[in-house]
Every structure is written in C-alpha cells, then in structure tokens.
C-alpha positions as CSV (number, residue, x, y, z in Angstrom):
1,X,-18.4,1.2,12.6
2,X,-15.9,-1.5,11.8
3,X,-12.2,-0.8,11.5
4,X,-9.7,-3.5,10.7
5,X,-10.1,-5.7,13.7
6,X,-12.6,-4.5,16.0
7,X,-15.3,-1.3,16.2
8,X,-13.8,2.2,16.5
9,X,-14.6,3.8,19.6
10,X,-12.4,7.1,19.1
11,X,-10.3,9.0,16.5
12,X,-7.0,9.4,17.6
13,X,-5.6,11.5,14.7
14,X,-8.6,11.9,11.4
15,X,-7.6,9.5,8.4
16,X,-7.4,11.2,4.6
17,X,-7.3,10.3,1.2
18,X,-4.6,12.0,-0.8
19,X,-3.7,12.5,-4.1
20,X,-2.9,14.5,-7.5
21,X,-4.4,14.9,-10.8
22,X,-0.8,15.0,-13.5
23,X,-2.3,17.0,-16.5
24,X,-0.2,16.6,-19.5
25,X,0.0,14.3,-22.1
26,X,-2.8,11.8,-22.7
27,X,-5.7,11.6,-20.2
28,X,-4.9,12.8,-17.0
29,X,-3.1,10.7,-14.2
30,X,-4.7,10.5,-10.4
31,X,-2.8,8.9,-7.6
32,X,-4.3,8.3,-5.0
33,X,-3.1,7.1,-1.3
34,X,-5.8,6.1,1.7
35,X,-5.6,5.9,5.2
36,X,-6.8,2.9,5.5
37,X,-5.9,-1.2,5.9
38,X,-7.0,-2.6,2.6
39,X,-8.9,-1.6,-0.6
40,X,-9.7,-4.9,-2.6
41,X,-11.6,-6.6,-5.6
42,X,-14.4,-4.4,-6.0
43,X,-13.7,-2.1,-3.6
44,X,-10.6,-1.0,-5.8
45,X,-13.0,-1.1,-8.9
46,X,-15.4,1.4,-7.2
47,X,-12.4,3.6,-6.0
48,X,-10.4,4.0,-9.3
49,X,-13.8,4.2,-11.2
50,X,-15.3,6.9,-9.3
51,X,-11.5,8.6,-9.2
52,X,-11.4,8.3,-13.0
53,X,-15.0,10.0,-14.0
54,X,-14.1,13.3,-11.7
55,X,-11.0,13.5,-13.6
56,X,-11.9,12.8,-17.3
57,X,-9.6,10.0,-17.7
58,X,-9.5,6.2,-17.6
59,X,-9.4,3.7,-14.9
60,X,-6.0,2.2,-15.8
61,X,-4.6,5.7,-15.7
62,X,-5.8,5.9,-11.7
63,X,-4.2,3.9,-8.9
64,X,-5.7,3.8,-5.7
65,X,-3.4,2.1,-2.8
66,X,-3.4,2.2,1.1
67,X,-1.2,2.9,3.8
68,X,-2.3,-0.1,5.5
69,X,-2.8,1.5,8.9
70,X,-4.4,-1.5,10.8
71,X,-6.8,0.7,12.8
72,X,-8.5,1.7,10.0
73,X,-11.3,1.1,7.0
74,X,-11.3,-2.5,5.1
75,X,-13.4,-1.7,1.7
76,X,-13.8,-4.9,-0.3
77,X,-17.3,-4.6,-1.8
78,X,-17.3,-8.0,-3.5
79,X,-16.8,-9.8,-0.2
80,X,-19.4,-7.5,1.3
81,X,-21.6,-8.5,-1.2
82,X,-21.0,-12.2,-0.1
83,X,-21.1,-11.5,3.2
84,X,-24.7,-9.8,2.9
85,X,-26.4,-13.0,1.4
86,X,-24.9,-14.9,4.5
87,X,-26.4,-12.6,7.0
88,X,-23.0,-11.1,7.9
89,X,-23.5,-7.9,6.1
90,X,-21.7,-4.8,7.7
91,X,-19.8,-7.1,10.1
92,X,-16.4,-6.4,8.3
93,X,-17.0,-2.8,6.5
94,X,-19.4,-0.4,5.8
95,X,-20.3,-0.4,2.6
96,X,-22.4,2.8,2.6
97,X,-19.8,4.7,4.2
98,X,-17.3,3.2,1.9
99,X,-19.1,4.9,-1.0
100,X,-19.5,8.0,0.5
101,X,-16.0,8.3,0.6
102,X,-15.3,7.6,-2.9
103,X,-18.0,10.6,-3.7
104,X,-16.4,13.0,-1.6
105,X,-12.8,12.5,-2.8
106,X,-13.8,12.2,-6.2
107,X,-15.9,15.9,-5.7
108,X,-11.9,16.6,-4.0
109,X,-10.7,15.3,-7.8
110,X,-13.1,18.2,-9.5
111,X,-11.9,21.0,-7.1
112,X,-8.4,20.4,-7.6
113,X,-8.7,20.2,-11.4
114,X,-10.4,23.9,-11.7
115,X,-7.4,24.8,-9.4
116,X,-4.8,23.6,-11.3
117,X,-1.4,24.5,-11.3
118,X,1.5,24.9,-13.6
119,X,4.8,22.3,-12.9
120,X,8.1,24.2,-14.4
121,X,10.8,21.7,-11.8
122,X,10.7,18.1,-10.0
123,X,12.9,17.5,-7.3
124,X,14.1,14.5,-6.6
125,X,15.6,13.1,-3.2
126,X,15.9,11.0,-0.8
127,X,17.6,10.1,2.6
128,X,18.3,6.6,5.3
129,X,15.2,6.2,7.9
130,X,17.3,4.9,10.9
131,X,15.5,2.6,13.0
132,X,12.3,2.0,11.5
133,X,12.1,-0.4,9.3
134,X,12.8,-4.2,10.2
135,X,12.9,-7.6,8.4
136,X,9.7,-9.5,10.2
137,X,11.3,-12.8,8.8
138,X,14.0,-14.2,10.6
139,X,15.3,-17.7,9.4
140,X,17.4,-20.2,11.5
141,X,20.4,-22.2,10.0
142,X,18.2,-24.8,8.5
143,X,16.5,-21.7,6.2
144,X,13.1,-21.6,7.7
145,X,11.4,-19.2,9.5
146,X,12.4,-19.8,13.2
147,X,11.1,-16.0,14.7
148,X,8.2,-13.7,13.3
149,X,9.1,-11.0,14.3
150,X,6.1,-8.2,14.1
151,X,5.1,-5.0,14.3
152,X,5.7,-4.7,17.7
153,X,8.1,-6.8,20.1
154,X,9.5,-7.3,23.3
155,X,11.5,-10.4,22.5
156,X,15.2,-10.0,23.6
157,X,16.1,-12.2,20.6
158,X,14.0,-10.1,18.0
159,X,15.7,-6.8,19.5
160,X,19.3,-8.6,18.8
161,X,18.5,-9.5,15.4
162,X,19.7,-8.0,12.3
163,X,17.0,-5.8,10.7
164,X,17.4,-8.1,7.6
165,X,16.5,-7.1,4.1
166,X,14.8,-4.0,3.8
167,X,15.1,-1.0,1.9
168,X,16.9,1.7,4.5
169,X,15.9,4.6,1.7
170,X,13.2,7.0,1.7
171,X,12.8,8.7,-1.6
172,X,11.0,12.2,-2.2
173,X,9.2,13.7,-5.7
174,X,8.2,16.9,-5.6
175,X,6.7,19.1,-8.0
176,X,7.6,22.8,-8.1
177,X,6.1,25.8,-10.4
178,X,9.8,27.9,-10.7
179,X,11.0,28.4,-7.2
180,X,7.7,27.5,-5.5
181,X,6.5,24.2,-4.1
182,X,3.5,22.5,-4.6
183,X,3.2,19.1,-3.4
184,X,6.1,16.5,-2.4
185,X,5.2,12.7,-2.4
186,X,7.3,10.2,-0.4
187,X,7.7,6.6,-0.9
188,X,9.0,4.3,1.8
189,X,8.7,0.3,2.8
190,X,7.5,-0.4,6.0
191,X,4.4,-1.9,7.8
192,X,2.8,1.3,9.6
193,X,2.1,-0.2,13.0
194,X,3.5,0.8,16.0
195,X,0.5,-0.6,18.4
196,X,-3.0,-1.0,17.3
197,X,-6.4,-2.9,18.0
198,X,-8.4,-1.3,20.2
199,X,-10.3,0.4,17.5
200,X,-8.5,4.0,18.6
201,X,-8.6,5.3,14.9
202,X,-5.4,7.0,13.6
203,X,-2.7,7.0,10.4
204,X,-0.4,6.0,12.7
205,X,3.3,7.2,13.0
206,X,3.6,7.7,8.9
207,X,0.9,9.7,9.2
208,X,1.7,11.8,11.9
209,X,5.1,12.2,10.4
210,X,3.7,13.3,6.9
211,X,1.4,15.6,9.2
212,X,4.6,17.0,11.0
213,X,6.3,17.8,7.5
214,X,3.2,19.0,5.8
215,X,2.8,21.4,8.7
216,X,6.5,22.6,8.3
217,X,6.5,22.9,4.6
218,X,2.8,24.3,4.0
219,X,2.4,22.3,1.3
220,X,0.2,19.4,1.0
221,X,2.1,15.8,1.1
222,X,1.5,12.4,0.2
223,X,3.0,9.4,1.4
224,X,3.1,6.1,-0.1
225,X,4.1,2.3,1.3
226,X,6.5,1.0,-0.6
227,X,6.7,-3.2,-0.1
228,X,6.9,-3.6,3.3
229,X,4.6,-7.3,3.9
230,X,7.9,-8.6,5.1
231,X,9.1,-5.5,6.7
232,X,7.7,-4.1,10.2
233,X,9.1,-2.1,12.9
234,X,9.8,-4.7,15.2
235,X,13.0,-4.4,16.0
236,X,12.8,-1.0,17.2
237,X,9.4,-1.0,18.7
238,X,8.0,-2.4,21.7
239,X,4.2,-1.4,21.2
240,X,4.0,1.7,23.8
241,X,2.8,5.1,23.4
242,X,6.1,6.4,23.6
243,X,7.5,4.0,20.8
244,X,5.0,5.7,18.5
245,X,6.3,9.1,19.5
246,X,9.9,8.1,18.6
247,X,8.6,6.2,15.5
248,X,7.2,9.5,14.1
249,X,9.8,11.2,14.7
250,X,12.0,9.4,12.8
251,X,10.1,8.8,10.2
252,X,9.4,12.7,9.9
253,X,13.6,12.7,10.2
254,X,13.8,10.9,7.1
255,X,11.2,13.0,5.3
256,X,12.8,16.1,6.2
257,X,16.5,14.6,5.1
258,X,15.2,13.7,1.8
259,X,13.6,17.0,1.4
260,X,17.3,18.7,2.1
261,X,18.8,16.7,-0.4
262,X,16.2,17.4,-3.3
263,X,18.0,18.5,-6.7
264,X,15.7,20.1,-9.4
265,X,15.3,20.0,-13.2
266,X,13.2,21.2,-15.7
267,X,10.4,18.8,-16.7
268,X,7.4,19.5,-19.6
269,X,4.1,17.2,-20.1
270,X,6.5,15.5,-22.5
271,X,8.8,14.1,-20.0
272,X,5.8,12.5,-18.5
273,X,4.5,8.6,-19.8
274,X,2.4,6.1,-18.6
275,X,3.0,2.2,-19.3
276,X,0.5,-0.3,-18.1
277,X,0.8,-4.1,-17.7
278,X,-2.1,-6.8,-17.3
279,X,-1.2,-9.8,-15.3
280,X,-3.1,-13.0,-13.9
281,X,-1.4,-14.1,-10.8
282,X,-1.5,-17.6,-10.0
283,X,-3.2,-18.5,-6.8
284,X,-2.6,-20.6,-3.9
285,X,-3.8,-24.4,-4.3
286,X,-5.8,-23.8,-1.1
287,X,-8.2,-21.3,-2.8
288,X,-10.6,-24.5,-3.5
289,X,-13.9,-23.1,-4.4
290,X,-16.2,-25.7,-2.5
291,X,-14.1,-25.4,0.5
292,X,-14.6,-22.0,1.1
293,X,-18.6,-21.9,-0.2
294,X,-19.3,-24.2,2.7
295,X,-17.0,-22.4,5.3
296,X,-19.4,-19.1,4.5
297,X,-22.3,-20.9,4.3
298,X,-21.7,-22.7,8.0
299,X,-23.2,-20.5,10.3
300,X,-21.6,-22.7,12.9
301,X,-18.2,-21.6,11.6
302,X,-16.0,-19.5,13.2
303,X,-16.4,-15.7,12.4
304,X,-13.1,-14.9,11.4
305,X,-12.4,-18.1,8.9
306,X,-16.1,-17.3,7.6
307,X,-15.2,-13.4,7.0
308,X,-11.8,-14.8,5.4
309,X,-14.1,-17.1,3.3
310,X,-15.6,-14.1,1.9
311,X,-12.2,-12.2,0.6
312,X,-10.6,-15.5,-0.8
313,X,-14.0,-15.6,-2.6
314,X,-14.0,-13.0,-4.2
315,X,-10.9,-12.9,-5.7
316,X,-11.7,-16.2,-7.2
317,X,-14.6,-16.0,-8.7
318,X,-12.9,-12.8,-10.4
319,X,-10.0,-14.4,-11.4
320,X,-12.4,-17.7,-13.0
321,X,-14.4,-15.1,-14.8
322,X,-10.7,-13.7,-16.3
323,X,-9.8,-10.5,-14.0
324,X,-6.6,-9.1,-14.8
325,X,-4.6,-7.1,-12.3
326,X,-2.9,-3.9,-13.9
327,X,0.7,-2.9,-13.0
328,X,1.7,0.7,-14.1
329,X,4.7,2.7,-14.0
330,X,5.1,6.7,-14.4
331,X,7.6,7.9,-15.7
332,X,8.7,11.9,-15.0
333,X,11.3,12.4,-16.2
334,X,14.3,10.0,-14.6
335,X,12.0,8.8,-12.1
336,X,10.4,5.7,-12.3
337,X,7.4,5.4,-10.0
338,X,5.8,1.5,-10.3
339,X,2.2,0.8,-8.8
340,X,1.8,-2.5,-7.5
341,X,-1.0,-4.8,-6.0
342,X,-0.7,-6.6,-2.3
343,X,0.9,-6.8,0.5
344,X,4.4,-6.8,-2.0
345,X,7.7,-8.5,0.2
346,X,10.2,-6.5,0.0
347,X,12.7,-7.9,-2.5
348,X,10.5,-7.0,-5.2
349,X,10.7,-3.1,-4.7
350,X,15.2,-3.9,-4.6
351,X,14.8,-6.3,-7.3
352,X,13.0,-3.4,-9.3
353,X,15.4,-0.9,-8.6
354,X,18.5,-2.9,-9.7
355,X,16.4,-3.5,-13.0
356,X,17.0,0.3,-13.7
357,X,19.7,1.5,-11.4
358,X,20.5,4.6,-13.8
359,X,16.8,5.8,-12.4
360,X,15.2,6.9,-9.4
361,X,12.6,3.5,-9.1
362,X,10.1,4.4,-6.4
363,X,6.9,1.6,-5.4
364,X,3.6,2.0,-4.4
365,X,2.4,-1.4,-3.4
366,X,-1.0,-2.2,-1.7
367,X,-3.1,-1.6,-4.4
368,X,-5.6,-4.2,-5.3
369,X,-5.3,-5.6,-1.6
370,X,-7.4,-8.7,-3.0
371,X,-4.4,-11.1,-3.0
372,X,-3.1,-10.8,0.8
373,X,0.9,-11.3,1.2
374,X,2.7,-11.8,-2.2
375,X,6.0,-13.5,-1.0
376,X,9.2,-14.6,-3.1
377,X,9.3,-18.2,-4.3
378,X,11.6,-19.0,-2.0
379,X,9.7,-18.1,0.8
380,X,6.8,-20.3,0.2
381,X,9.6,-22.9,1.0
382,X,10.3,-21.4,4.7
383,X,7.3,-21.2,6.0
384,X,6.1,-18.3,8.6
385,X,2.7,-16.2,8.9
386,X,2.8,-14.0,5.7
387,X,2.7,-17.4,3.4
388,X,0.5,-19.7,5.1
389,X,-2.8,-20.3,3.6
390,X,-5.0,-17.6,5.2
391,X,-2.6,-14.8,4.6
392,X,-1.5,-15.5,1.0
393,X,-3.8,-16.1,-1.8
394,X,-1.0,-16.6,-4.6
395,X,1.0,-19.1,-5.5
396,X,4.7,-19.0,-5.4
397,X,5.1,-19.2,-9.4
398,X,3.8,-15.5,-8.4
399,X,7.5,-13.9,-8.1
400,X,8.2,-14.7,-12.1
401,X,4.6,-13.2,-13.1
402,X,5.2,-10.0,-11.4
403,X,9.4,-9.7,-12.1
404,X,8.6,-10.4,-15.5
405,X,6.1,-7.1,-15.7
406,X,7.9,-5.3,-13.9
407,X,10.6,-5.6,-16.3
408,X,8.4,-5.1,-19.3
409,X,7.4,-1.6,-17.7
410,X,11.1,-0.5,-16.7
411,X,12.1,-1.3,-20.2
C-alpha cells in the first residue's frame, strides 16, 4: 500500500497509535499520537470522531496528531475523496485501511476505559537532547535562506553550522497511582527522519527510542512532536544506517535524563481543565480555486502537482464552507500541554513557553496536518522550501492568528 512517498515493501520496526483516556472532570480527555506522516481535513474528522464515541466524550476534547515519520501512512479522506472522482483513487492512501485503523484503536479506547486506573502523583521532568535537533533554515547576511539544510546532510557547510533556533529540551509527564507508574508522555521538537524513502516502514529513531524506554520502564509511553517544521536532524546526521543507531540512542538518552529528573506532586480530577480555541487561519494567495480544479482535472498533469491539487483542495473548500481549526490546552496541574495543527516552526512552541514561564508549556503540533508548514511572518520574507507555495497553505498574517490563541489559552 502507499506510504508517504512510494509503496511499502517491508516493515522495518511495526507503527502504533498511542494514547490515554484522562477521566475526571467533564467528559473524558483522549490523546492520541500516530505513527504516521500526516492526518488531515477529514481524515482528522474521522480520527477524533471515532476516538470520541469509544470514549463518551466530545470531539473537541480528543486530539489526534502524528509523529510525522515520513515512511509511513498519509490519511486525508477529503482529498481521497477528490482524488477518487479523478480516477486517482488509492494512489496516495488507503482509505479502507485508514478506517480500519480508526476502529481498531477506538475498540483500544473501550478496553482501556474498563481498565482504568487511579492517578494519586504526576511527575514532571525534563532533560537537553544533545545532537539531535537542528535548525533546517540557515540564512545568509542578506537574511534570506542561503542553505536548507534537511533531514539528512553531507554538506561540509551544513555540518559547520550552528544548530540555530530550536528547543534543546525534552520534557516528560507522567502519571503515577502512589509510588507506581503508569504511563510517561514525552514531548520534543524535531523532524523524525534520519533516512527514508524506500518504502521500508518504521517509527523511525523517536520510535525506537520510545520502544527502548518503554522496554526499560515497563510501562507504556507516548511520544509527541513538538514544532519541529523548521527543525531536522541535519546537522548531526548524514542519512546512514548507523546515523539512525546514534540518533536513537540519543534520543532514548534524553528520555531517560528527563525520567531521572522527574519530581512528583499530588494532583486530583480538579487540578485537571480543558480550554479550547476556534481559529480560521488565513491562507496562502496561491490557494486559487480554479487553478488547482484544472490541475486535478488535467490528466496530462504531473502526478505529484495533481495529488498536491487534491490536499490544497480540500482545505479550501472547508475553509469557504467556514471550518474552524480548534487549539486546546490541558492543564494538570502546573503543566500546560497546548495541541496545535501543522507542521508548527519552531518559534511558536518558545514563543509559548515564554507566555507562561512560571509553567511547564509542552506542544503537540501536527494535528490537523491540512495546512502544510506554518512559518513565522518573517519567514515568508526569506524564502526557502518550508514557505514556498506547495509546502505552505497559510498566509503569513498566520503567526498573529495562532499567538494570539495561544495566548487566550495560557491565560
């Protein structure tokens, strides 16, 4: 079947969905995190819907966001649908297999909830990644983009340059019933690639590091990307096998670090709120409706721009018939956990934490994956591959929508 770029022809390491059910007060909470490259538009819908009915709650109190492994699953069901009148059905997902999915974790979502457990303590920690995590933007003196530097690189002048702005910090919630552990979640900004593209299918070094830890601790873990669409590790990673060995490993570092330095409290279902925030987001002039029907329509197109056609689309015909996309924030306690759309850059995750620096402020972007890259202002200005035309769908008036909900929800 299709993964993100080509067919899968084996399964490295098996991809998972992930999540908890928070029982307290209101509706329950599900969070959810998927091993896969994307979940957009109505894929998301489908997700968070089904996740919501096997819990007995609401969709805006269920986030659904990936890991963005790029040898795994795209699930955007609106574009399929497009697609599918074009003749290009199943060319870019699997629908069906999509939806099987969404049954079997929401069946996952019933178990659990009969199994239920008490949570007495959170821990809170967290702990430096060292060399993983690098800016993929570096800008010459004039302030534009001069170097991309990706993923994976074997540039001298990307290994000699700064890592740039990222967040260095790994942070770690746990819950705990008294002295025992139940489940830790991790939050961390990177892009999870260290080589990819062949359609060998695997969660990739974050994966096999929250597998390492998971396997230490016996207790099930959960990892989140934080906003890593500018951040990759490209500095430190020059796409072999043994690159990926050295990424896990210090990735699964970091995990354990943060683990060390966890500190408990006590915490009851009344230290637990939800806050929710419904945004339009501006998109990008190029999204021009009668450009892209005739670009799917063209069966003399190129493949790619036709399959790009399909996802730009989508999100605006949704957006034209008034689609909102909903930012929430859980609050346990002191922490601060924000669930964002996109493929977030990474000043938005600081900027949020300096809006509450008394708190622990994790992020969880790639939710809605429907908008692409969401860049700063500013860097709509200095060009590069996250904010031209077919990797962004927002506009740059974007930054001010989302820093002003985020500060709503922090408040």
């Amino acid at each position: 079947m299709p993964v993100a770029y080509v067919t899968a022809r084996s399964i490295t390491d098996p991809l998972s969905a992930r999540g908890v059910v928070l029982m307290g007060e209101g509706k329950p909470v599900v969070l959810c995190a998927v091993d896969w490259i994307g979940i957009g538009n109505g894929g998301h819908d489908e997700w968070r819907r089904g996740l919501a009915e096997a819990a007995g709650t609401t969709m805006d109190r269920v986030t659904v966001h990936t890991l963005h492994q790029h040898d795994g699953v795209r699930c955007d069901l609106t574009a399929e649908e497009l697609l599918a009148k074009h003749g290009l059905g199943g060319t870019r997902m699997d629908a069906a297999f999509c939806r099987r999915v969404i049954a079997s974790t929401a069946t996952a979502v019933r178990v659990a909830i009969k199994t239920a457990k008490p949570v007495t303590q959170l821990g809170i920690g967290e702990a430096i990644v060292e060399k993983v995590a690098s800016n993929r933007r570096i800008l010459g003196p004039n302030g534009r983009v001069i170097l991309g530097r990706m993923s994976a690189s074997r540039d001298p002048k990307a290994k000699e340059a700064d890592e740039g702005t990222i967040d260095p910090m790994l942070k770690l919630v746990s819950f705990w019933d008294g002295e025992t552990p139940l489940v830790c979640l991790t939050y961390y900004a990177t892009h999870p690639q260290s080589f990819y593209g062949k359609g060998d299918v695997t969660a990739e070094f974050v994966g096999l590091a929250r597998t390492q830890r998971e396997t230490a601790l016996n207790i099930p873990h959960i990892h989140f990307n934080g906003a890593s669409g500018n951040v990759a590790a490209g500095k430190y990673n020059d796409g072999t096998p043994e690159a990926r060995v050295q990424l896990t490993q210090r990735m699964a570092d970091g995990m354990k670090h943060a683990w060390e330095a966890t500190k408990k409290s006590p915490i009851t279902a009344r230290d637990l709120d939800w806050r929710i925030e419904r945004v339009r987001l501006p998109l990008a002039a190029s999204l021009n409706r009668e450009t892209l029907e005739k670009t799917l329509a063209d069966d003399k197109a190129d493949a790619r721009d036709r399959l790009n056609a399909s996802t730009k689309l989508a999100l605006l015909y949704r957006t034209e018939a008034g689609h909102e996309f909903e930012l929430t924030r859980l609050r346990l306690g002191s922490v601060n956990v924000l669930h964002m759309p996109g493929e977030l850059f990474v000043e938005y995750q600081l900027a949020a934490q300096q809006m509450k620096p008394d708190a622990t402020v994790c992020m969880a972007a790639y939710g809605d994956y429907a908008t692409g890259y969401i860049g700063t202002e500013i860097a709509y200005t200095q060009g590069g591959y996250e904010v031209q035309t077919s990797s962004s769908n927002t506009a740059p008036q974007v930054e001010k929508v989302l820093m002003d909900a985020m500060r709503r929800l922090l408040e």
